[in-house]
C-alpha positions as CSV (number, residue, x, y, z in Angstrom):
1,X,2.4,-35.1,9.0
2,X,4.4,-33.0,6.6
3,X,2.1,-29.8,7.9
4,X,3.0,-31.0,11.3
5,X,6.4,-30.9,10.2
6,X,5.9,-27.1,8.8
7,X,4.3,-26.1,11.4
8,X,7.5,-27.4,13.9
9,X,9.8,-25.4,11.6
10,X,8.1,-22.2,12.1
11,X,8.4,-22.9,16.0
12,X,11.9,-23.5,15.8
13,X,12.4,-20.3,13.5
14,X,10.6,-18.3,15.9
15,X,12.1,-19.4,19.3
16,X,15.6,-18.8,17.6
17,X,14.0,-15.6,16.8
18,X,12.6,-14.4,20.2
19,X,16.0,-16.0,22.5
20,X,18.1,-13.6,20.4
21,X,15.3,-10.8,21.0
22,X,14.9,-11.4,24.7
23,X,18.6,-10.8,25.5
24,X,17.7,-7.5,24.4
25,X,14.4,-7.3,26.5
26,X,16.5,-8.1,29.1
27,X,19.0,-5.4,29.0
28,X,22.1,-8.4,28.1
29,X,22.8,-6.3,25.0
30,X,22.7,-2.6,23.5
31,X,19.2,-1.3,22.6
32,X,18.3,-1.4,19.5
33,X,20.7,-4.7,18.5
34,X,17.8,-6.9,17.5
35,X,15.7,-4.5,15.5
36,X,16.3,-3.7,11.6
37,X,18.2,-5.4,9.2
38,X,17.5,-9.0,9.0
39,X,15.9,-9.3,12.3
40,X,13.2,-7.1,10.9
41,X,12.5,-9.4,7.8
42,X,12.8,-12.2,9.8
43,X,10.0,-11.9,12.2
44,X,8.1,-10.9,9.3
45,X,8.7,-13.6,7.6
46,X,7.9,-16.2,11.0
47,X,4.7,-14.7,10.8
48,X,3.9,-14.5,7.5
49,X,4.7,-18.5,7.9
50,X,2.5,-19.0,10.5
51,X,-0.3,-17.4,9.0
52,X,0.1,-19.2,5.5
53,X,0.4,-22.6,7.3
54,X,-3.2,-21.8,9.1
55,X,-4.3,-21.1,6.3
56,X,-3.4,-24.3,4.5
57,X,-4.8,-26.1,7.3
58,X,-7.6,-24.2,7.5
59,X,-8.6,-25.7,3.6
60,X,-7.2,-28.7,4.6
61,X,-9.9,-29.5,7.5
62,X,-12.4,-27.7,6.1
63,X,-11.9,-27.7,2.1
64,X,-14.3,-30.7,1.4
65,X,-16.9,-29.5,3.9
66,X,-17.0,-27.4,6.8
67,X,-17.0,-29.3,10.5
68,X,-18.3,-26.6,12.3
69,X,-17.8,-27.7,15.7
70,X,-14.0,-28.4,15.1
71,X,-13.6,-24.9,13.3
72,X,-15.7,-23.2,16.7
73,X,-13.7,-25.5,19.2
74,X,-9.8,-24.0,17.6
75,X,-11.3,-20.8,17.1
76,X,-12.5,-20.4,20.8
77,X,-9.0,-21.7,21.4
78,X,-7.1,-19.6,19.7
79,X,-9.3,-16.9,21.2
80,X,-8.2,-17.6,24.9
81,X,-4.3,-17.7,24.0
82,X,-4.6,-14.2,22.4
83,X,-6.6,-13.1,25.8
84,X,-3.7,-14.8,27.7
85,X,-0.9,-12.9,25.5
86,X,-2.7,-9.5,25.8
87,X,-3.3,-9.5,29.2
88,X,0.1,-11.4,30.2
89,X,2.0,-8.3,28.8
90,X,-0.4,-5.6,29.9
91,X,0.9,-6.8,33.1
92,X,4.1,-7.7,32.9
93,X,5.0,-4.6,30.1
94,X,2.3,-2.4,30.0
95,X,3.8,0.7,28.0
96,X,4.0,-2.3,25.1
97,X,1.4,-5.0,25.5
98,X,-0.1,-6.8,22.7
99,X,-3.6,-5.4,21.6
100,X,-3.7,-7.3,18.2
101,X,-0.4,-9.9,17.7
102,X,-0.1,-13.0,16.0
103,X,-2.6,-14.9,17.6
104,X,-5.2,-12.4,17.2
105,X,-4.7,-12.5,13.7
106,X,-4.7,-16.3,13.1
107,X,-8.0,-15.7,14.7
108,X,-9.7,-13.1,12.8
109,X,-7.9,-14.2,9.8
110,X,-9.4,-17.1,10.3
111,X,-13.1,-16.2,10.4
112,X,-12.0,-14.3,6.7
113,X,-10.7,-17.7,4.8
114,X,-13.4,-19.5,6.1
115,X,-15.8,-16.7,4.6
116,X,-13.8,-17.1,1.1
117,X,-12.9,-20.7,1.5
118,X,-15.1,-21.9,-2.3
119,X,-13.6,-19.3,-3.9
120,X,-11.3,-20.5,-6.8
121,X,-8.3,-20.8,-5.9
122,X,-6.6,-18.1,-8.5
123,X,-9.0,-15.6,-6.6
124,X,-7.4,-16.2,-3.4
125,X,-4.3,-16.2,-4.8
126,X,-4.6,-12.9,-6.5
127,X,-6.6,-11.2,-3.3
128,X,-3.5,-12.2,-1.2
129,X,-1.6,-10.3,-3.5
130,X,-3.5,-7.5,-3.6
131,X,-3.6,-7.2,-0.1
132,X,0.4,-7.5,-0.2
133,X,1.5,-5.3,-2.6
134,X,-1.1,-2.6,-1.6
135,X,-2.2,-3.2,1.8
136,X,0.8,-1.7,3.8
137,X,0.8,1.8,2.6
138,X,-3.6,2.0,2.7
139,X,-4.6,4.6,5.1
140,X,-8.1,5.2,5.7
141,X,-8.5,8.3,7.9
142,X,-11.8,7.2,9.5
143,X,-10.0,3.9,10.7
144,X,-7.4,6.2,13.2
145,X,-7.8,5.3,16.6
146,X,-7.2,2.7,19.1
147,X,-10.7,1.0,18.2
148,X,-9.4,-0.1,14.5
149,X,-6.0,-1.2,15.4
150,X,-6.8,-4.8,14.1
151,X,-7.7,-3.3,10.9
152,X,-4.3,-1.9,10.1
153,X,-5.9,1.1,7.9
154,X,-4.9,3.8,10.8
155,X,-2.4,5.9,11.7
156,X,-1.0,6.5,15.4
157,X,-0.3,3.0,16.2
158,X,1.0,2.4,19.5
159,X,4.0,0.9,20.5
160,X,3.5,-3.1,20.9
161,X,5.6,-6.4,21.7
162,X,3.8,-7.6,18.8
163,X,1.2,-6.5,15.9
164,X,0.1,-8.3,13.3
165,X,-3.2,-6.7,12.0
166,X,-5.5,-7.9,9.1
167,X,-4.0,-5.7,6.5
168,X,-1.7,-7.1,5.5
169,X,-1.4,-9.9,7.1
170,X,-4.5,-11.9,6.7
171,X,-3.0,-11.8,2.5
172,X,-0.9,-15.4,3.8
173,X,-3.5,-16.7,5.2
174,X,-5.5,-16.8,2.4
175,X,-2.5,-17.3,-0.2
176,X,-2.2,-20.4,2.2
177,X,-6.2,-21.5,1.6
178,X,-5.0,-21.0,-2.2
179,X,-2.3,-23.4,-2.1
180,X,-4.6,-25.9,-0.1
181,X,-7.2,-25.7,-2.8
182,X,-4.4,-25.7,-6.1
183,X,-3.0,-28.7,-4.2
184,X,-6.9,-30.4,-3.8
185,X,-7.2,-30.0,-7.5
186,X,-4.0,-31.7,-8.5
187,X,-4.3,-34.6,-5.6
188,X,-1.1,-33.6,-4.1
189,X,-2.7,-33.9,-0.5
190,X,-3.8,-37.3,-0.7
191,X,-0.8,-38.4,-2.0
192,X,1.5,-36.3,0.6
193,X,-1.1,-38.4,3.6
194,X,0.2,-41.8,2.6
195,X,3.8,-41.1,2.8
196,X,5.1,-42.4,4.8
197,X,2.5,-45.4,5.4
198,X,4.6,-46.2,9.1
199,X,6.6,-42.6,10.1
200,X,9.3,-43.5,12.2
201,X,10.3,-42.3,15.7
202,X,12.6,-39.3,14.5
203,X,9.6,-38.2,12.2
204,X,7.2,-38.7,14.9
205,X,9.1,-36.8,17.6
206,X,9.3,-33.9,14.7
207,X,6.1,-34.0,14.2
208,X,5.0,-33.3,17.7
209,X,5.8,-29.9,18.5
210,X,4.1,-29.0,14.8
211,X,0.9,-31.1,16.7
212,X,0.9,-29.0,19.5
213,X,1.8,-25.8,18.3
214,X,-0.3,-23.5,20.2
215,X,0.6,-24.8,23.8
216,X,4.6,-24.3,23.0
217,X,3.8,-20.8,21.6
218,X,2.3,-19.5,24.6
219,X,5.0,-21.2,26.8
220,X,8.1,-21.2,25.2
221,X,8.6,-17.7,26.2
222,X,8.6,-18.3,29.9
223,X,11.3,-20.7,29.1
224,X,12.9,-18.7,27.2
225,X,13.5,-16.2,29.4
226,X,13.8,-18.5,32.5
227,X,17.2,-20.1,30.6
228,X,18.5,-16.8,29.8
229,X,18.0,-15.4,33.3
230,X,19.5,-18.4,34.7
231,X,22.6,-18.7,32.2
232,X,23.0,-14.8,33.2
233,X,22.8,-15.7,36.9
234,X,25.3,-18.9,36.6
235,X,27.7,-16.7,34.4
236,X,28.0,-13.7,37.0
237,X,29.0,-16.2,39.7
238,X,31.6,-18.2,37.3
């Protein structure tokens, strides 16, 4: 449950996030007011939180042996909400649809900590930071083009609502397999799943969103944006 809790955190971070960002989608405030600054480090650090929590639970169902239909089932999952996302924006934005985002990454990511999921924990640890300290500013020339935009290693990206490619970003992901495994070793999971024994309601309720995480991210922007346009509406007629 405290992984449920985590994972609601990060949804609440990121709606707070997007509601301040739509207002500018929306033409409700000056271009450029919700890009820069702290609203840059922000959404990178949402995603950077999303992608260490799969991570953890990625070790955390999988770590003492892999289920291989329940790792297929989420994956396929995951697959059809990044589908959904890319071609939701195509058509409703298409000068800035999502080819890679967040959910593409959690994805592929995905298939990569699964791949290094026996490796010591220290290795993933130190590959994470690898990747983060000398991933961003890797260009490959042979990676340019639209074709390798997941990879991150090109030039010439296009403009996009969202990107998220493997480099760096799969680096949480696995620094979050590496805290799974660190906390395997020293028992701290199976101490954190017996407290509590009986959650109560207020921890249950919190615990829900973080349950259902992918459903609320692929329609808490609708809702988003349906509020806004409404509260805009209501406002002009006040």
């Amino acid at each position: 449950m405290v992984i449920d809790w985590a994972r609601t955190a990060a949804l609440a971070a990121m709606a707070a996030f997007h509601f301040g960002r739509d207002f500018e989608v929306l033409g409700l405030v000056p271009p450029g007011t919700t890009f820069g600054g702290l609203w840059d480090l922000s959404a990178r650090g949402i995603a950077g939180g999303f992608l260490f929590l799969a991570g953890l639970s990625l070790w955390l169902a999988h770590g003492s042996g892999i289920r291989w239909g329940a790792f297929w089932r989420r994956f396929a999952w995951l697959v059809a909400a990044a589908a959904t996302v890319s071609v939701a924006t195509y058509v409703a934005v298409p000068a800035f649809w999502v080819r890679f985002g967040i959910l593409h990454s959690i994805a592929a990511s995905s298939l990569i900590g699964l791949a290094c999921l026996r490796l010591p924990w220290w290795v993933l640890a130190a590959l994470g930071g690898l990747i983060l300290w000398w991933g961003p500013g890797l260009h490959l020339p042979a990676l340019d083009g639209s074709w390798w935009l997941w990879t991150g290693l090109g030039q010439g990206i296009p403009a996009m609502m969202d990107y998220e490619p493997l480099v760096p970003w799969v680096a949480p992901l696995l620094l979050g397999v590496a805290v799974g495994n660190l906390g395997g070793r020293l028992g701290l999971w199976d101490r954190l799943a017996t407290v509590p024994r009986r959650p109560g309601r207020w921890a249950r309720w919190l615990a829900w969103p973080g349950q259902h995480s992918l459903a609320i991210y692929l329609i808490h922007q609708p809702v988003l944006l349906g509020l806004i346009l409404a509260g805009a509406w209501i406002t002009a007629r006040l």
